[in-house]
C-alpha positions as CSV (number, residue, x, y, z in Angstrom):
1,X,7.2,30.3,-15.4
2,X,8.4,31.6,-12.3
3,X,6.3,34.4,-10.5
4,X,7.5,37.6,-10.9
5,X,8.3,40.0,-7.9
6,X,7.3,43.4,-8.0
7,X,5.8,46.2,-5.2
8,X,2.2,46.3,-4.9
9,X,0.4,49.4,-7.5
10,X,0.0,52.4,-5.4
11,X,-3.6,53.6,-5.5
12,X,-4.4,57.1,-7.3
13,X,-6.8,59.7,-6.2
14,X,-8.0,62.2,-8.1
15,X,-5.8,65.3,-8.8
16,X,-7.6,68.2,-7.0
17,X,-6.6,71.5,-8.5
18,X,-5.8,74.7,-6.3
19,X,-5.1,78.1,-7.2
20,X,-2.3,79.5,-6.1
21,X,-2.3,83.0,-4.7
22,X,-0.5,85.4,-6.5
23,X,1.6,87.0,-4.0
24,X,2.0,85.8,-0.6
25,X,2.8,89.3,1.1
26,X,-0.7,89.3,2.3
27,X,-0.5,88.5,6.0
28,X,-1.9,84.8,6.3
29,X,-2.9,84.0,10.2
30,X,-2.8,80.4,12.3
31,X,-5.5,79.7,10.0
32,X,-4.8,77.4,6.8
33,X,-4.1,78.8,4.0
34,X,-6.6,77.5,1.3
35,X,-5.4,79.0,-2.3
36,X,-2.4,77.8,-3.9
37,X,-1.1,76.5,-6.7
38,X,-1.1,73.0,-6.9
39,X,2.5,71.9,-5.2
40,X,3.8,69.7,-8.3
41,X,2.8,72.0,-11.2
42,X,6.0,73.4,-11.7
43,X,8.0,70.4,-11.2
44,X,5.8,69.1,-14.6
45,X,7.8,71.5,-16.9
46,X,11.3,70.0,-15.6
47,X,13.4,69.5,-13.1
48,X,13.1,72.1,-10.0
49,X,14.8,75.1,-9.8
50,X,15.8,74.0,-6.0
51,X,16.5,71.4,-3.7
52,X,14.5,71.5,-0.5
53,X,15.3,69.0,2.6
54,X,13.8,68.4,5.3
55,X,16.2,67.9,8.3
56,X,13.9,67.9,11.5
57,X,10.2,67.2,12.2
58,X,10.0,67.8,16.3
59,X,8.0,66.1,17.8
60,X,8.6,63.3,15.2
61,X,5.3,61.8,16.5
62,X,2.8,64.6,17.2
63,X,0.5,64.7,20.1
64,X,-2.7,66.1,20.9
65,X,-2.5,69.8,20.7
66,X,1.1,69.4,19.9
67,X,2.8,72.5,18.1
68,X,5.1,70.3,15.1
69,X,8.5,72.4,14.6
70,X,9.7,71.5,11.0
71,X,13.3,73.2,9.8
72,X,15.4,72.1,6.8
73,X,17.4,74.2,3.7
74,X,16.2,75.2,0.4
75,X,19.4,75.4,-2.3
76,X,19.1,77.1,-5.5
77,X,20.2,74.2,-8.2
78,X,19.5,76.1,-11.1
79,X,21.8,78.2,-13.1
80,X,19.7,81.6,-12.3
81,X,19.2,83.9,-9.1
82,X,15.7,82.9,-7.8
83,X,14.1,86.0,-6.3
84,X,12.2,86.0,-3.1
85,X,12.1,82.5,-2.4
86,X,9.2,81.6,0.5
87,X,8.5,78.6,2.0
88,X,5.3,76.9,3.6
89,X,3.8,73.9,5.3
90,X,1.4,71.3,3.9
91,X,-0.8,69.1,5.4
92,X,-4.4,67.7,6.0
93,X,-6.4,66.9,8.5
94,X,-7.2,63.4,6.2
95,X,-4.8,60.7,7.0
96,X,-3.3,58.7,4.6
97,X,-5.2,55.6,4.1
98,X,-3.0,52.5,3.1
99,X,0.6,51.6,3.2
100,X,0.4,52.7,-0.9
101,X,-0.7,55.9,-0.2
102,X,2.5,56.5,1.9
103,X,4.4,55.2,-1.4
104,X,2.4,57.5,-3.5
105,X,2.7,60.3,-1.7
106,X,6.1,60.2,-1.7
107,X,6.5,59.7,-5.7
108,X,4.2,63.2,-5.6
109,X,1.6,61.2,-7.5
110,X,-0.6,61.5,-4.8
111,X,-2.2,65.1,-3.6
112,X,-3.7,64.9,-0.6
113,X,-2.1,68.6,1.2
114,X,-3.2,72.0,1.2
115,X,-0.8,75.0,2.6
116,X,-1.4,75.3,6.1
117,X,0.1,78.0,8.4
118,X,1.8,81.5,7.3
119,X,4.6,81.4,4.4
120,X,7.8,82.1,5.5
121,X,10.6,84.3,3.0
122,X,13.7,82.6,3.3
123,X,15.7,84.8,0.7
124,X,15.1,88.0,-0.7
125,X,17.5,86.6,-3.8
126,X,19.0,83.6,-3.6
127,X,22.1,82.8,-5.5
128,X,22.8,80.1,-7.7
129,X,24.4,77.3,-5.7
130,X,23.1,79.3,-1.9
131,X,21.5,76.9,0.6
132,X,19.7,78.9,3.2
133,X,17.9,77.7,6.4
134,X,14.5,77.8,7.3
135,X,12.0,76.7,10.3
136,X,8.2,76.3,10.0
137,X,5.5,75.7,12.6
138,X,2.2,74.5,13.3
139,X,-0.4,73.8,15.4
140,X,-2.2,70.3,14.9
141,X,-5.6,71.2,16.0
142,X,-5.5,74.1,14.3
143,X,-5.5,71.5,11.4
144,X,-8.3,69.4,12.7
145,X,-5.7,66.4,13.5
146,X,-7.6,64.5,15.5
147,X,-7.1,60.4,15.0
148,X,-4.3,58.1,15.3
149,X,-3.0,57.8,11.9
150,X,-0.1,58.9,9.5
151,X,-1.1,62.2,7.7
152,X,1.0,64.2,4.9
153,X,3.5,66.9,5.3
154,X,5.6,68.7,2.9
155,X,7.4,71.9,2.7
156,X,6.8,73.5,-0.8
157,X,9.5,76.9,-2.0
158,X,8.2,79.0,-4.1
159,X,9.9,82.0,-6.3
160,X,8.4,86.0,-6.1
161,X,6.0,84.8,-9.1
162,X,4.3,82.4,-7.0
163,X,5.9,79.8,-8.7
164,X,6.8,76.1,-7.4
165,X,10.6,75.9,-7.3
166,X,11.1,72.8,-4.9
167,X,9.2,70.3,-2.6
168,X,9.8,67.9,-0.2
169,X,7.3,65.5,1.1
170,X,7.3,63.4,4.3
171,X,5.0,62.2,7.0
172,X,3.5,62.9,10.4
173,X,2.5,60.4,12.2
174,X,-0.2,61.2,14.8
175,X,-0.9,59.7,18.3
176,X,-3.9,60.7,20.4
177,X,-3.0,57.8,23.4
178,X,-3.3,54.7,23.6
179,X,-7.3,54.8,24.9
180,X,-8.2,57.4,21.9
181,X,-6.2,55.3,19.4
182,X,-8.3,51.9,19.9
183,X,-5.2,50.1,19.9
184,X,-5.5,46.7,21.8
185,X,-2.1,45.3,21.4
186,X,0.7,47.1,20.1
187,X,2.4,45.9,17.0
188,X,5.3,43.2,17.9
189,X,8.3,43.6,16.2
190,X,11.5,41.9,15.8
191,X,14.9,43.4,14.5
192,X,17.0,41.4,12.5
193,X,20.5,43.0,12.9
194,X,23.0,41.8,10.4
195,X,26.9,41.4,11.0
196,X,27.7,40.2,7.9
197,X,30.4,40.9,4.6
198,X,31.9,39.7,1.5
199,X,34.1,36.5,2.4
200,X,37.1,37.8,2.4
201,X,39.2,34.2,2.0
202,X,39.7,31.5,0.3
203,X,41.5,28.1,0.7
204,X,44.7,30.3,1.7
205,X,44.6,32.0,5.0
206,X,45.5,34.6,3.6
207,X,42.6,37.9,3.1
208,X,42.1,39.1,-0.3
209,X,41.8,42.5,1.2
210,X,42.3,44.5,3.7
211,X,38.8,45.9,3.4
212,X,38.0,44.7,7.4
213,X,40.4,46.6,8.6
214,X,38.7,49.4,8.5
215,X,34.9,48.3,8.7
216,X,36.0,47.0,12.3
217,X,37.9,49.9,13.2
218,X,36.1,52.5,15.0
219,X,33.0,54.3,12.8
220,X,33.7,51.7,10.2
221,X,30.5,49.5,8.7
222,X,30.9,46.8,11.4
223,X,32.2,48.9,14.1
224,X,29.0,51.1,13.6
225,X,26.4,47.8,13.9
226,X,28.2,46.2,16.7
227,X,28.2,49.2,18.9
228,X,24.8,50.5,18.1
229,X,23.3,47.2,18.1
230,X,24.9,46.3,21.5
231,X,23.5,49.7,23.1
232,X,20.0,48.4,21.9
233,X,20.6,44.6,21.9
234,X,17.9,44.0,25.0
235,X,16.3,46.7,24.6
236,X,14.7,46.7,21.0
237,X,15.1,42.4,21.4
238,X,17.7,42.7,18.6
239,X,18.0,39.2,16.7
240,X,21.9,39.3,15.5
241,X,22.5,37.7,12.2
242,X,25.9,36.4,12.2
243,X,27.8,34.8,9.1
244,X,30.7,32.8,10.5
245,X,33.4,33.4,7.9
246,X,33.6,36.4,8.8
247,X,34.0,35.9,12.1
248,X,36.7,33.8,11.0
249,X,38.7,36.5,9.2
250,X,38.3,38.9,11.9
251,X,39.8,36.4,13.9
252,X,42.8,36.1,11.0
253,X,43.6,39.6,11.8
254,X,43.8,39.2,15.7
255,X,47.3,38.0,15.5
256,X,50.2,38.7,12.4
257,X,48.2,38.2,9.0
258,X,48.9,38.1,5.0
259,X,47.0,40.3,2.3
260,X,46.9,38.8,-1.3
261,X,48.5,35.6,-1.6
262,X,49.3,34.6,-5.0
263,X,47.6,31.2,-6.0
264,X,50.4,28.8,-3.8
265,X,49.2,30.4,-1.0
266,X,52.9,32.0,-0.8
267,X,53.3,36.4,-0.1
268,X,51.4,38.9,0.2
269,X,51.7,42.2,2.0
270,X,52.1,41.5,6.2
271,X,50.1,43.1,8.5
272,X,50.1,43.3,12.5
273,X,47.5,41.8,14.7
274,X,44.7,44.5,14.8
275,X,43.7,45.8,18.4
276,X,40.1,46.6,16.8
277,X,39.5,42.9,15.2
278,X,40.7,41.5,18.9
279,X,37.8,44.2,20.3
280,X,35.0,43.6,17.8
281,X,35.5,39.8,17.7
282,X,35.0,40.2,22.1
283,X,32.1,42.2,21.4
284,X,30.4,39.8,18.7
285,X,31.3,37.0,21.7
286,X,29.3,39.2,24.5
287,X,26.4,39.7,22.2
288,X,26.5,36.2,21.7
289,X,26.4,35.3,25.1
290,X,23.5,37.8,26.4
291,X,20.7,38.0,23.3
292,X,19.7,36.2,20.5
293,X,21.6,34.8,17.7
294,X,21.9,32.9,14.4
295,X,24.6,32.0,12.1
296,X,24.3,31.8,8.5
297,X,25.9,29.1,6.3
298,X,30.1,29.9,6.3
299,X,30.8,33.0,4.4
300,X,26.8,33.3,4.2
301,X,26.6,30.9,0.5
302,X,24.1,31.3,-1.6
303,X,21.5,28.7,-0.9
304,X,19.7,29.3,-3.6
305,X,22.3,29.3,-6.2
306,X,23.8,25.7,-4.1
307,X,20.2,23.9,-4.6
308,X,19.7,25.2,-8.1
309,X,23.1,24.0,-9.1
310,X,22.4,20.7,-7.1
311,X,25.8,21.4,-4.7
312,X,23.6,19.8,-2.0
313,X,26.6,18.2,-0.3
314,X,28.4,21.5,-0.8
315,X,25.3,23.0,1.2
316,X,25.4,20.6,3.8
317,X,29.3,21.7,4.2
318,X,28.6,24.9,4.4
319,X,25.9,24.8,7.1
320,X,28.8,22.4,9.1
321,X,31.5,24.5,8.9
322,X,29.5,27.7,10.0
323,X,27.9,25.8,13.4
324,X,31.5,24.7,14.2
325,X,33.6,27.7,13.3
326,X,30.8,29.9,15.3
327,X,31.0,27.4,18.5
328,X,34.9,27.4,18.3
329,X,34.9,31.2,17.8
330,X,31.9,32.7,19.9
331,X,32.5,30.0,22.7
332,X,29.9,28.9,25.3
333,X,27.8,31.6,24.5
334,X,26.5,30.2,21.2
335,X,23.6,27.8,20.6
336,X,23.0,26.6,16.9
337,X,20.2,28.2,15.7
338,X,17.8,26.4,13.2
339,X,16.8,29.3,11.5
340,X,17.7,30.6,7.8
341,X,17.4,33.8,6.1
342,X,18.2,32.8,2.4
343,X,19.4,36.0,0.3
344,X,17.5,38.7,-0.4
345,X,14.4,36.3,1.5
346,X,14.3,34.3,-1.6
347,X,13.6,30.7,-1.8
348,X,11.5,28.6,-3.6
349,X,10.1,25.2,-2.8
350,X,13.2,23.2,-3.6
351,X,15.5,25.5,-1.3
352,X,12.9,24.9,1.6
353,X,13.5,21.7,1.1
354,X,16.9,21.6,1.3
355,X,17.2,23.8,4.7
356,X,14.7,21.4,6.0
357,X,17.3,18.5,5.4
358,X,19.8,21.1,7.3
359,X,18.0,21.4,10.4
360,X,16.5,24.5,9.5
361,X,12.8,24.6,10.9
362,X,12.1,28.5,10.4
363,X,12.9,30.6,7.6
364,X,13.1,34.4,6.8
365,X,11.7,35.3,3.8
366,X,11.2,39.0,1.8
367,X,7.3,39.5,2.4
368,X,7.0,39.8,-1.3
369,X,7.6,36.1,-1.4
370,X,4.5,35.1,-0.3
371,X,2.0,37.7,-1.1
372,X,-1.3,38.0,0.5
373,X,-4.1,36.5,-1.5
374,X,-7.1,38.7,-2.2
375,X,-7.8,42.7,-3.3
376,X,-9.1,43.9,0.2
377,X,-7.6,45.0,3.2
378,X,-6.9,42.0,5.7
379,X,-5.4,42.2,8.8
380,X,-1.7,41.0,8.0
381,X,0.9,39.2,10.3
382,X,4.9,38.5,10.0
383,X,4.0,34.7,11.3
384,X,3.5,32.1,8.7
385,X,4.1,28.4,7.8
386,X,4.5,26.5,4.5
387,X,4.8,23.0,3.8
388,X,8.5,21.6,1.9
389,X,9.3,18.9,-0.2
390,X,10.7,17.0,2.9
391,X,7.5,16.7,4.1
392,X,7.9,18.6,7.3
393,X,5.8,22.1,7.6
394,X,8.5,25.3,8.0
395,X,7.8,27.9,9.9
396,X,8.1,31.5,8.2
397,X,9.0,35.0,9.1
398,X,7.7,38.0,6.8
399,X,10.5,40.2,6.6
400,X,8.7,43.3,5.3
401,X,9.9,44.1,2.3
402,X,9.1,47.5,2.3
403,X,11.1,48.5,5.3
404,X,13.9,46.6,3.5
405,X,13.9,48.6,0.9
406,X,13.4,51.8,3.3
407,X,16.6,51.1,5.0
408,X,18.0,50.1,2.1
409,X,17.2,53.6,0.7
410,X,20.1,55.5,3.1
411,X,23.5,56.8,1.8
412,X,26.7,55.2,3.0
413,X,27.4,56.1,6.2
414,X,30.0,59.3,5.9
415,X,28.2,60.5,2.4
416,X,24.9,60.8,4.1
417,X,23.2,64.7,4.6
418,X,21.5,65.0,7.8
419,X,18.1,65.2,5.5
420,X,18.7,61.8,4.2
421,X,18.9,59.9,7.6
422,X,15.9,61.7,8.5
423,X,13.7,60.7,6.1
424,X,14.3,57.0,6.4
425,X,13.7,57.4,10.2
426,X,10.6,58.9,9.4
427,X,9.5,56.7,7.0
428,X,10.4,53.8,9.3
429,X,8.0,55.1,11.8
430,X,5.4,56.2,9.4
431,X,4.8,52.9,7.7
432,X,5.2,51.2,11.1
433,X,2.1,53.6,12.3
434,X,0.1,52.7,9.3
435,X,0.5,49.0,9.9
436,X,-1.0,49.4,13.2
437,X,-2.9,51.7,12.9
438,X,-5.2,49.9,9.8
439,X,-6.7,47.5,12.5
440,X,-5.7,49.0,15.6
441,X,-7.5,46.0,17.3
442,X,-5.7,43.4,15.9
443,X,-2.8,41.6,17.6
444,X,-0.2,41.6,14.6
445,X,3.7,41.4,14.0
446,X,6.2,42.9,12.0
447,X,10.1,41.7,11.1
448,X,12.3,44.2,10.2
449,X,15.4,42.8,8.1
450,X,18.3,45.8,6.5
451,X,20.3,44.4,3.9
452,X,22.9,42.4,4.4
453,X,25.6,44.8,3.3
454,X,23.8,47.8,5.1
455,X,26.0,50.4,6.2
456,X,23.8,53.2,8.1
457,X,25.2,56.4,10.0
458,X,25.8,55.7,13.8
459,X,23.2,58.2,14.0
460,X,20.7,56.8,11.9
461,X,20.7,53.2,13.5
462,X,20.3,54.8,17.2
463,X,17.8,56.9,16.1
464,X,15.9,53.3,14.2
465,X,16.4,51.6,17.5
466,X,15.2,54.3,19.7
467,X,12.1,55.1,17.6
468,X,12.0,50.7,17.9
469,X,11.7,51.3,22.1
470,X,9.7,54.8,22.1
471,X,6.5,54.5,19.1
472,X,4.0,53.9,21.6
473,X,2.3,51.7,18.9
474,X,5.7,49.7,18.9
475,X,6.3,46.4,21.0
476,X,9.9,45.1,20.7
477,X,10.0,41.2,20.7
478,X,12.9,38.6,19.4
479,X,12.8,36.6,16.6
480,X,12.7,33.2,18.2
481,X,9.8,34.4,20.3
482,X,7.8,35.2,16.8
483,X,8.8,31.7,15.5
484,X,7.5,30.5,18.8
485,X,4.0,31.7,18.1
486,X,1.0,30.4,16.1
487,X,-0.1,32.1,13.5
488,X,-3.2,34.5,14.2
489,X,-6.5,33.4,13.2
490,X,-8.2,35.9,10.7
491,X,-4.4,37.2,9.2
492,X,-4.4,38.0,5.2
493,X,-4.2,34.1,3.5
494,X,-0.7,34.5,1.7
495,X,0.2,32.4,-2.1
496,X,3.4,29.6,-1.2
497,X,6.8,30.1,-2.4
498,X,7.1,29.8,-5.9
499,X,7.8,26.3,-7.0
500,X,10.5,27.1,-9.3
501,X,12.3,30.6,-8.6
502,X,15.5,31.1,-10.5
């Protein structure tokens, strides 16, 4: 049977019950506050009676004796005025312990905050539908914050009864310097940065759609990635991941094109050349020619679905016409690349052994593809090798599937509140803090992978990428440099690739 995939169990604590004062009109100092009703227990009976988002945490990484500014909305979603909504911080001075805590935390199956600071009244009666603003502060050593580490903060509205109306949970990461934090070597990692899309044609040369037309043009999908990852490209080490039938198409559109061809190849709507495809396809060329690259297959086939179906000569095609089509279109900037990154980092043993017989020596796989063995903590790494069919030994990259699914996670760029983009940026640099920071002395690697189609904000891929460069627990490195390396002696032993995965 094949294994099956599925997210580690997050680990429960114990549910610690707090009373909840009953008004809180009584003046509450600096000092924490340390009754209050637990922060889920009116989200139990139903759905909350508002929405609160978090839109800011500044500093995003606190420091010592930093003073953290938080500010988001509250919105009334329920059908009723809510009267005297307040709202206050919560936090610990605990850090969260594991990588499932953060998880947990997050579902609001985990209580590990108390109120800190002094409640703040947002609305003396807020109206059905009404978003208003507010802006908390505190003070980290008031706290007791005191080790590097990722600890929990939330902002909790409640109505004039004392009642929970809304919460919203996210994470602080804390770092003391580098000295105070026993970290030895910062955690390497290594972007991939995807420019890739639906093939858009066929045996005609014809597109099915004009869909590209606007993903290239300026803000579109592939505008957004090109731009933000060439900003970044040396910088954060960026890896591109380029699939060459698209490449292709762009290139279809740099000159007079056709949109849906019937079957003969014949009509179709015409279009002019596009200015933007000529200016993306330069910019994929320049990115080419200064960082580092691979190319998938041509229009990025499923290798899986090839090998399982036993289209190997229909693989080997594949992996042809993308090497040529990229060295015709990228020019002397390219270099064939013999790495993979099979969809969704799937592959069992009979795909490895097909990209083998490709020329594929390293392979990109979802971390959740090769588990770690064991139920204790061990010190884990991105770097890995497995043996294949063909007898040769691949080398493996650990996307981390977690991050995959963070990123993953963001609205459409355009449909995206500012809230949204925040909290993946903060969880990006939360569970990146954890990593480290659960054997701070250990030299360790991480590979960051987005989906394929992934489609972020322009604002939330700068902010990724500049969180990549500034988390002083953070090392940028490329991909090829990673593949480069041996694997660390004492890493977490991890189970093979399934045998048969379909």
């Amino acid at each position: 049977m094949p294994r099956q995939h599925a997210a580690p169990g997050a680990r429960a604590r114990a549910t610690v019950t707090l009373a909840l004062v009953a008004a809180f009109l009584a003046a509450a100092s600096a000092c924490l506050l340390t009754s209050a009703r637990p922060a889920g227990a009116a989200e139990t009976a139903g759905s909350p009676a508002a929405s609160v988002v978090i839109d800011s945490v500044s500093p995003q990484v606190a420091g010592a004796n930093s003073t953290v500014t938080v500010s988001g909305t509250v919105t009334n979603t329920s059908r009723r005025t809510l009267p005297v909504v307040s709202v206050v911080l919560r936090s610990s001075a605990s850090a969260l312990a594991s990588r499932g805590d953060l998880a947990s935390y997050t579902k609001g199956t985990l209580n590990a905050d108390t109120p800190v600071g002094t409640p703040a009244t947002v609305s003396n009666s807020l109206a059905p539908r009404a978003t208003a603003p507010w802006k908390l502060s505190l003070s980290v050593h008031s706290i007791g914050i005191g080790q590097f580490g990722v600890y929990p903060l939330a902002v909790q509205a409640v109505d004039a009864s004392g009642a929970t109306v809304g919460i919203e949970r996210t994470y602080l990461p804390y770092w003391p310097g580098g000295k105070a934090a026993g970290v030895s070597k910062p955690l390497q990692i290594a972007w991939i940065w995807p420019l890739i899309n639906p093939p858009q044609q066929g045996v005609c040369t014809a597109l099915t759609s004009n869909s590209l037309a606007s993903s290239v043009a300026a803000g579109g999908r592939l505008d957004t990635l090109l731009s933000v990852g060439s900003q970044y490209a040396s910088k954060a080490d960026l890896t591109w991941a380029v699939d060459p039938g698209l490449l292709n198409s762009v290139s279809t559109m740099t000159r007079s094109y056709q949109v849906g061809a019937s079957i003969d190849c014949s009509g179709g709507a015409a279009h002019p050349a596009s200015a933007a495809a000529t200016q993306w396809l330069s910019g994929v060329r320049s990115a080419a020619a200064g960082g580092q690259l691979f190319t998938t297959p041509y229009d990025d086939v499923d290798v899986a679905a090839l090998t399982h179906q036993g289209l190997d000569s229909d693989l080997r095609a594949a992996f042809s016409q993308g090497r040529s089509s990229a060295s015709a279109l990228l020019g002397d900037g390219y270099r064939p690349s013999p790495v993979a990154w099979p969809a969704d980092g799937l592959a069992d043993s009979s795909v490895l052994g097909n990209l083998a017989v490709n020329g594929v020596s390293t392979v990109i796989l979802a971390s959740s593809e090769m588990p770690a063995t064991g139920s204790e903590f061990t010190s884990d790494d991105a770097v890995t090798s497995t043996a294949t069919p063909a007898g040769t030994t691949m080398k493996v990259l650990l996307a981390d599937s977690t991050l995959t699914s963070v990123l993953g996670s963001a609205p459409a760029a355009g449909s995206s509140p500012a809230g949204s983009a925040f909290a993946v940026s903060q969880r990006f640099l939360a569970e990146t803090a954890m990593i480290e920071a659960q054997d701070p002395q250990a030299a360790r690697s991480v590979v960051v992978a987005p989906p394929r189609d992934w489609d972020p904000s322009a604002a939330l891929a700068t902010d990724l990428l500049s969180d990549t460069t500034a988390a002083p627990w953070l090392s940028p490195d490329t991909l090829s440099a990673l593949a480069a390396s041996a694997a660390r002696s004492g890493q977490a032993h991890r189970q093979a690739p399934p045998d048969n995965q379909i």
